[in-house]
PAKOLKOL-269447 format. One line per field, with one value per residue (C-alpha): x, y, z. Coordinates in nm, 4 decimals. Each point is the difference from the previous one (the first is absolute). Example, Ala and Ser with C-alpha at 12.3 -4.5 7.8 and 13.67 -1.06 7.14 Angstrom:
2
c1	(1.2300;0.1370)
c2	(-0.4500;0.3440)
c3	(0.7800;-0.0660)
//
This chain:
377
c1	(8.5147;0.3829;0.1042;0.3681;0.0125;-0.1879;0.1545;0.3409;-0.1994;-0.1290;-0.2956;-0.2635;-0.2970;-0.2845;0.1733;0.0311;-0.3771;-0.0516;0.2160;-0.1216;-0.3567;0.0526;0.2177;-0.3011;-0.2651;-0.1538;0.1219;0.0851;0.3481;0.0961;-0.1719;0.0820;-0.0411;0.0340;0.3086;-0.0820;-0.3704;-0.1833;0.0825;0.2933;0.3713;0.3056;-0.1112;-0.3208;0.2399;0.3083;-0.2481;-0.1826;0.3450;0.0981;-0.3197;0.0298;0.3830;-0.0389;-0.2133;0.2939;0.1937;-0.3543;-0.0355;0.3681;-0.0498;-0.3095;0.1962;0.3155;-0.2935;-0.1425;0.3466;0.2063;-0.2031;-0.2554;0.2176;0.1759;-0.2639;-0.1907;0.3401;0.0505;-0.3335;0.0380;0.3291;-0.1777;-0.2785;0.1713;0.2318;-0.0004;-0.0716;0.1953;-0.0631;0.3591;-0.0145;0.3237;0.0922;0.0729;-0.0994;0.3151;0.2602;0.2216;0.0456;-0.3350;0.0367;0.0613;-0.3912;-0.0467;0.2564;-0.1245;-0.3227;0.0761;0.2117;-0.2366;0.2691;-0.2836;-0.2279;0.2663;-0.0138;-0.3534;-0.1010;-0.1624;0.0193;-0.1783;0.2555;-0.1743;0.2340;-0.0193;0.2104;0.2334;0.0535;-0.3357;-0.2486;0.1776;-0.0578;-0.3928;-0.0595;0.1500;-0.2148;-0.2903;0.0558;0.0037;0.3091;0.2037;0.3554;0.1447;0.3421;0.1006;0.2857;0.2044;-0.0871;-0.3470;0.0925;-0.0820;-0.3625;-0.0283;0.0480;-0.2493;-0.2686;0.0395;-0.1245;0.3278;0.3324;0.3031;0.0344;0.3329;0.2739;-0.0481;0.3452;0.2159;0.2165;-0.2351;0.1195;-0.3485;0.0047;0.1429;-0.1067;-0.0601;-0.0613;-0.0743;0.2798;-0.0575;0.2817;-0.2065;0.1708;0.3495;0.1348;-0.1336;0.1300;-0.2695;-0.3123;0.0341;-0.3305;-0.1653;-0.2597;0.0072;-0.2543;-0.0372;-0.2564;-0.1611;0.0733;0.1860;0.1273;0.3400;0.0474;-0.0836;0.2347;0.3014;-0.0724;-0.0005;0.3402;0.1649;-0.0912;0.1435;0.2621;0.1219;-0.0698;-0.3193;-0.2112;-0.2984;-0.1904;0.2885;-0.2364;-0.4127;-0.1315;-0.3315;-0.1789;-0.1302;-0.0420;0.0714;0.3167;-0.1825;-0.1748;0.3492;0.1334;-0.3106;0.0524;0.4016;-0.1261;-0.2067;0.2285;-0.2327;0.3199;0.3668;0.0956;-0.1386;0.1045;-0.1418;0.0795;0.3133;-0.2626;-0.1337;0.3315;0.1153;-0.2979;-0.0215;0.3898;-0.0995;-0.2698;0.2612;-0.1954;0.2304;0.3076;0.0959;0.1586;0.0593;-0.0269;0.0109;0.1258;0.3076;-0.1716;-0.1881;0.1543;-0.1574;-0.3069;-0.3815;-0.0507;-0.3437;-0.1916;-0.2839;-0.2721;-0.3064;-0.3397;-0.0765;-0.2641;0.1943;0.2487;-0.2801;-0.2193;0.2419;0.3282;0.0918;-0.0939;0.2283;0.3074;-0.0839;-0.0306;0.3889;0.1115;-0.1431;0.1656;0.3254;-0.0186;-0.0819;0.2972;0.2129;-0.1814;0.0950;0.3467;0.0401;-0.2397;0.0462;-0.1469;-0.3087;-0.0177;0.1095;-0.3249;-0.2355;0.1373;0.0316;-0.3663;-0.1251;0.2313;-0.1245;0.3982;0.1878;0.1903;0.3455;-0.0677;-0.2148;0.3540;0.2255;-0.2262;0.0151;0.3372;0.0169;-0.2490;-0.0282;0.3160;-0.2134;-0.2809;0.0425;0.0222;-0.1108;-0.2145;0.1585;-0.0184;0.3561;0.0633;0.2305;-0.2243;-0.3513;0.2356;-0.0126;-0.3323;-0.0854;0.2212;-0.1429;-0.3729;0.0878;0.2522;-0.2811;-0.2819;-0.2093;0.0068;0.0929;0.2574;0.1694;-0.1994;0.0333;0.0826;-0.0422;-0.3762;-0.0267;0.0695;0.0643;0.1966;-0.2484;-0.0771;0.2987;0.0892;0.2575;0.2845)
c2	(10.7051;0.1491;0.0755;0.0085;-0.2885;0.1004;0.2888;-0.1309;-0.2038;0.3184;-0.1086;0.2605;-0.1118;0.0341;-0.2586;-0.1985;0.0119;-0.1058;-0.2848;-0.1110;0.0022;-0.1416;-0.2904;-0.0282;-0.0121;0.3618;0.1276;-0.1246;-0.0182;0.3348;0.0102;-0.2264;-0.3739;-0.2236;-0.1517;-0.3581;-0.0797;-0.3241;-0.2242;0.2489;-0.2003;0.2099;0.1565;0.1693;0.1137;0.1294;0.2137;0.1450;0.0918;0.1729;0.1970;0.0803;0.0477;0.1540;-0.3218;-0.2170;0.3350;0.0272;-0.3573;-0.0225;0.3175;-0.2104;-0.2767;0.1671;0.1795;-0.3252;-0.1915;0.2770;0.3628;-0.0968;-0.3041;0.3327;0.2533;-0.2697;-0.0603;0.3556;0.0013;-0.2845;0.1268;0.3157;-0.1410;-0.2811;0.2927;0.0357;0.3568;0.0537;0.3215;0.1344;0.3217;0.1665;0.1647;0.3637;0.1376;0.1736;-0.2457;-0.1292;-0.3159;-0.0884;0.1348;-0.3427;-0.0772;0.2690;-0.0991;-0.3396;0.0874;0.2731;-0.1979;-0.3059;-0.2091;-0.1813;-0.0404;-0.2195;-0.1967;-0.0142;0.2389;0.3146;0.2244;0.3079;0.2558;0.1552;0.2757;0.0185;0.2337;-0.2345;-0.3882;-0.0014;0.1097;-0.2458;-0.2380;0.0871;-0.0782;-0.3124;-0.1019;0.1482;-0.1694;0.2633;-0.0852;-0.3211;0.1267;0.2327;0.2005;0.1284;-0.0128;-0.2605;0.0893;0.0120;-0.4092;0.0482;0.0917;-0.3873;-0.1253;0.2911;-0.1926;0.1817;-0.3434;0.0292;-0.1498;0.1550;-0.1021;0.1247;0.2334;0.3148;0.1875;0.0558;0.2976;0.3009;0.1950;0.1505;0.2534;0.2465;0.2416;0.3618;0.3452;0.3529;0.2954;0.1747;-0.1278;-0.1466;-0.3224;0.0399;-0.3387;-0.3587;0.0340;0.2779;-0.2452;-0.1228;0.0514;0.1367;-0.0837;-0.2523;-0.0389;-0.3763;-0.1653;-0.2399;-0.2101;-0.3313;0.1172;-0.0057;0.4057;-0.0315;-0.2523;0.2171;0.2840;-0.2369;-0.1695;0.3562;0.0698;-0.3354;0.0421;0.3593;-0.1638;0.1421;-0.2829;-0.0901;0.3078;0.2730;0.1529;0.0669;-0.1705;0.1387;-0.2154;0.1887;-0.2324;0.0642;0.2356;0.2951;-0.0205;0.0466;0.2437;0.2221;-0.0789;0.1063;0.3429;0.1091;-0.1188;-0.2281;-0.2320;0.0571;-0.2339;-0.2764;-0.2850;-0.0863;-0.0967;0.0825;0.1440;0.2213;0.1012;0.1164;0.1710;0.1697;0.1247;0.1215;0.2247;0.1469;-0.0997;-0.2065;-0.2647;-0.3325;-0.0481;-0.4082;-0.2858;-0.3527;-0.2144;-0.0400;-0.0262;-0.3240;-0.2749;-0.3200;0.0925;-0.0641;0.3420;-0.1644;-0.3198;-0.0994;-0.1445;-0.2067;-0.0587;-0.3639;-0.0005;0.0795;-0.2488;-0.3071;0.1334;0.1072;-0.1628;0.0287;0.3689;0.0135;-0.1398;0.1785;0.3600;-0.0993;-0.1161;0.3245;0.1926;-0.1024;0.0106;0.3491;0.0468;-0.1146;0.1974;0.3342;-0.0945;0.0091;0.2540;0.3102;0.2508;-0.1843;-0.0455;0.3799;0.0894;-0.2039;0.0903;0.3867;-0.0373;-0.2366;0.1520;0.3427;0.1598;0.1393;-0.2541;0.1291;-0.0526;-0.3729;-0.0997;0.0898;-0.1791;-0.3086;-0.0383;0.0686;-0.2518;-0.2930;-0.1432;-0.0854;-0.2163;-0.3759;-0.2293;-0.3093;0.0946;-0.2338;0.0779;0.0345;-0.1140;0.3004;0.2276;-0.1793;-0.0183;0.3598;0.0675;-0.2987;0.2053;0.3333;-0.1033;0.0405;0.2610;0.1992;-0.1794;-0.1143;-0.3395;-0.1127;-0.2914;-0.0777;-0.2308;-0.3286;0.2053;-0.3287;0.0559;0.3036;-0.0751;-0.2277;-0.0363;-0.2645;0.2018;0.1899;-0.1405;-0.2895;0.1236)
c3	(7.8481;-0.0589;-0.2942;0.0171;-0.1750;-0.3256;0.0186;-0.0571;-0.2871;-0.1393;-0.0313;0.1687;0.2698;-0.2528;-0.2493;0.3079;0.1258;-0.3663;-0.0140;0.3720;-0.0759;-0.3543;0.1747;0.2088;-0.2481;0.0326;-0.3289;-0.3276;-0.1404;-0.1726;-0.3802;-0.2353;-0.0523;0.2511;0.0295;0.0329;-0.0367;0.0140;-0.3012;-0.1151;-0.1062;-0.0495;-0.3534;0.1638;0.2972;-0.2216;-0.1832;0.2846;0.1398;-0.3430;0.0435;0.4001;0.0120;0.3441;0.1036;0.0599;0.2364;0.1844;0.0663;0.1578;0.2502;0.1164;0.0759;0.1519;0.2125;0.1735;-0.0199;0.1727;0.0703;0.2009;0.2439;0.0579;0.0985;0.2015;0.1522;0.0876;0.1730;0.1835;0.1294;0.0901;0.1585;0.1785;0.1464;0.3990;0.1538;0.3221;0.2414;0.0801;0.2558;0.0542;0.3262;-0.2110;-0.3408;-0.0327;0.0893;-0.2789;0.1867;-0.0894;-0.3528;-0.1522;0.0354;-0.1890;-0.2822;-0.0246;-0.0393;-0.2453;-0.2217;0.0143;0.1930;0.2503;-0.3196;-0.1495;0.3132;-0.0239;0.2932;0.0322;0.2588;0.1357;0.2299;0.3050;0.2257;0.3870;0.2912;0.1013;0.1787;0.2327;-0.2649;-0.2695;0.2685;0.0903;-0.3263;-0.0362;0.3223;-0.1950;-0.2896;-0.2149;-0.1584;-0.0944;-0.0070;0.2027;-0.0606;0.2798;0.2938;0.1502;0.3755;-0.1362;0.0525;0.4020;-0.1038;-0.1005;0.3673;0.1127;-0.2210;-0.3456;-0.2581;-0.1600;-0.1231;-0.1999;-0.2995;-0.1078;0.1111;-0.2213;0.0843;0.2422;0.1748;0.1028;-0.3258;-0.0302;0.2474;0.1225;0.2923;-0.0683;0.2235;-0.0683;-0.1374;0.3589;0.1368;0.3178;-0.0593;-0.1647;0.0415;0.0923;0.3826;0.0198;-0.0384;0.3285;0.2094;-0.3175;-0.1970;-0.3308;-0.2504;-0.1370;-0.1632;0.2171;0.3351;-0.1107;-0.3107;-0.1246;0.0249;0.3474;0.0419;-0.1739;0.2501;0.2929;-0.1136;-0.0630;0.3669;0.1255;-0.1850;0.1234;0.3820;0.0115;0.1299;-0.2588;0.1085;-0.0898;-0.2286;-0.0158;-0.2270;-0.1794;-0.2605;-0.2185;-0.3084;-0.3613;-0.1442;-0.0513;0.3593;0.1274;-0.2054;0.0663;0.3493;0.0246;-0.2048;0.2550;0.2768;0.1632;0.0130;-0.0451;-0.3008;-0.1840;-0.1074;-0.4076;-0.3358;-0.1614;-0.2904;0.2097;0.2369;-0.3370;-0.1357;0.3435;-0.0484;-0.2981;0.0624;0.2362;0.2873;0.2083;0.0074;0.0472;0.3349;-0.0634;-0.2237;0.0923;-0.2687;0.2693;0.3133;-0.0076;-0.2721;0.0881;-0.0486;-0.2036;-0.0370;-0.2078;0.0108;-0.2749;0.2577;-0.1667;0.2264;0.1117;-0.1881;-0.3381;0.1577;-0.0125;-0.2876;-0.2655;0.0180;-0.3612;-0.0448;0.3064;-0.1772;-0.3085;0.2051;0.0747;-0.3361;-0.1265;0.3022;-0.0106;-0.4320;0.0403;0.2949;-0.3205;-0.2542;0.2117;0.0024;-0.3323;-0.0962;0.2263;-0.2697;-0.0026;0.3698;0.0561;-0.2045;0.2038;0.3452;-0.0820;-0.0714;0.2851;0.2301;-0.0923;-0.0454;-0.2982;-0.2262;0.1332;0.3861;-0.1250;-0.1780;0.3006;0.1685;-0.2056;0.0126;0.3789;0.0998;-0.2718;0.1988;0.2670;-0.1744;0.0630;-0.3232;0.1449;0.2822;0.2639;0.3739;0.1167;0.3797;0.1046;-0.0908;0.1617;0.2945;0.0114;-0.0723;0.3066;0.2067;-0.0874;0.0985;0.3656;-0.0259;-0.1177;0.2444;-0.3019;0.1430;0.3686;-0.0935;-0.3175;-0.2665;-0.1711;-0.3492;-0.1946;0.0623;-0.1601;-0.3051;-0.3238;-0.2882;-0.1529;-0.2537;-0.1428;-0.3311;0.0070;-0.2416)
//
């Protein structure tokens, strides 16, 4: 049982017990006459309260205990026990775009909204994807391109637009001077993290769009942030593209640049979707809708609360608090507040599944996801 209640009573947990199992029949009242026994009129009970004054005190804490106490305790168990656990993977540890889990969970956010929810961390779109498939999770944060995977078979839907423009990345190389500006990456090699997923896409727009077909640049999957930045140290490609958390840490350290961003190259865009199984999508409907509520509270919390949210990305993203607060306020811009699909920017991402060869012809995008259960206001 809490005690936050009695606490604020000041009365402590043994007095409590006492009372409870005295309400309950287990113990006698504290010493002293009883208050009203059989036969006893008002003379016989003024005069045992003249010799008990605490009697009458002890008698009202009982009450106030079953009248008000313990309809809250059970209440907070209930609550706590009635409360939904989803599985939400993220498609990187280190990302601050998936940060806002971590913030609702840490400021109890989904508890309010009566879910709870256990984070898991995979290398990228395919591997967020496998384990949707393998039902290992029930919410996946992960890529808008990552939508394609859905016509391939994946037993998804999204759920919600996360955020837009691509202001999460940027791509990185080595101090060596091998590549000195973005014309140079032709014909070379580009870490990403997996096939289908939005970085690969961002490399394979950059080389469309300086006329380099689709193919302009190699593209090596490699998986998670790290992956690639040990990859680009010991030159086994020629630049990677990652989180701005890491491009920055990597700067740093004095171990390389950033040779582009791409906040401007790619507007209409869902840089992020929030994908739930089918499963989750026919067996828990309502922890569905309160994942979003929670979501999109917490979206709001961050706004307003960028110390707090600085301390919890520096730590989940692993970075310093001044490089986790230039990062807030570079990338909360992009973080939808509503979660609704916008049609320009599925147009692009229909567009892009061909352009890149994911898919052979350009899919009904009103099949790929729902907005069924984003909250209505």
């Amino acid at each position: 049982m809490s005690w936050f209640a009695a606490d604020r009573l000041r009365l402590r947990p043994p007095e409590l017990d006492h009372c409870i199992r005295h309400l309950l029949g287990a113990l006698p009242s504290p010493p002293g006459p009883r208050l009203r026994a059989p036969g006893w009129g008002r003379e016989q009970t003024e005069r045992a309260s003249r010799a008990n004054p605490n009697r009458t005190k002890w008698d009202l804490h009982c009450a106030f205990l079953i009248s008000v106490i313990i309809p809250i305790s059970f209440s907070l168990t209930s609550d706590a026990a009635s409360a939904e656990t989803l599985r939400v993977g993220k498609a990187a540890r280190e990302a601050f775009s998936f940060v806002p889990a971590d913030v609702g969970e840490r400021t109890g956010i989904f508890k309010r909204h009566g879910v709870e929810i256990e984070i898991s961390n995979f290398g990228g779109d395919a591997r967020l994807q496998q384990a949707m498939a393998a039902d290992g999770i029930d919410i996946a944060l992960g890529s808008g391109p990552g939508l394609a995977f859905i016509v391939k078979g994946s037993p998804a839907k999204g759920i919600a637009a996360m955020a837009g423009p691509p202001l999460l990345f940027a791509l990185v190389v080595r101090n060596d001077d091998t590549i000195k500006r973005a014309d140079d990456l032709r014909g070379h090699k580009v870490g990403v993290s997996t096939v289908g997923s939005v970085t690969s896409w961002i490399i394979t727009e950059v080389s469309r769009q300086k006329g380099w077909g689709v193919d302009g640049m190699m593209q090596v999957a490699i998986g998670d942030d790290a992956n690639r930045i040990a990859a680009l140290k010991t030159r086994s490609i020629d630049a990677a593209i990652v989180n701005l958390a890491q491009a920055l840490n990597f700067v740093q350290r004095g171990e390389g640049r950033v040779l582009l961003r791409f906040g401007e190259l790619v507007k209409d865009f869902h840089i992020h979707v929030i994908f739930a199984t089918d499963k989750a999508i026919a067996q828990k409907p309502d922890g569905l809708r309160a994942f979003l509520a929670g979501w999109f509270e917490t979206i709001a919390f961050m706004r307003k609360n960028k110390a707090a949210t600085v301390e919890i990305a520096r730590e989940v993203m692993g970075t310093d608090a001044p490089t986790a607060a230039d990062i807030y306020t570079e990338l909360m811009p992009m973080f939808s507040d509503t979660g609704r699909f916008d049609p320009k920017a599925l147009a692009v991402l229909r567009k892009s599944f061909v352009e890149m060869k994911t898919l052979p012809e350009e899919p009904d995008m009103s099949k790929l996801y729902t907005e069924a259960f984003l909250p209505k206001n």
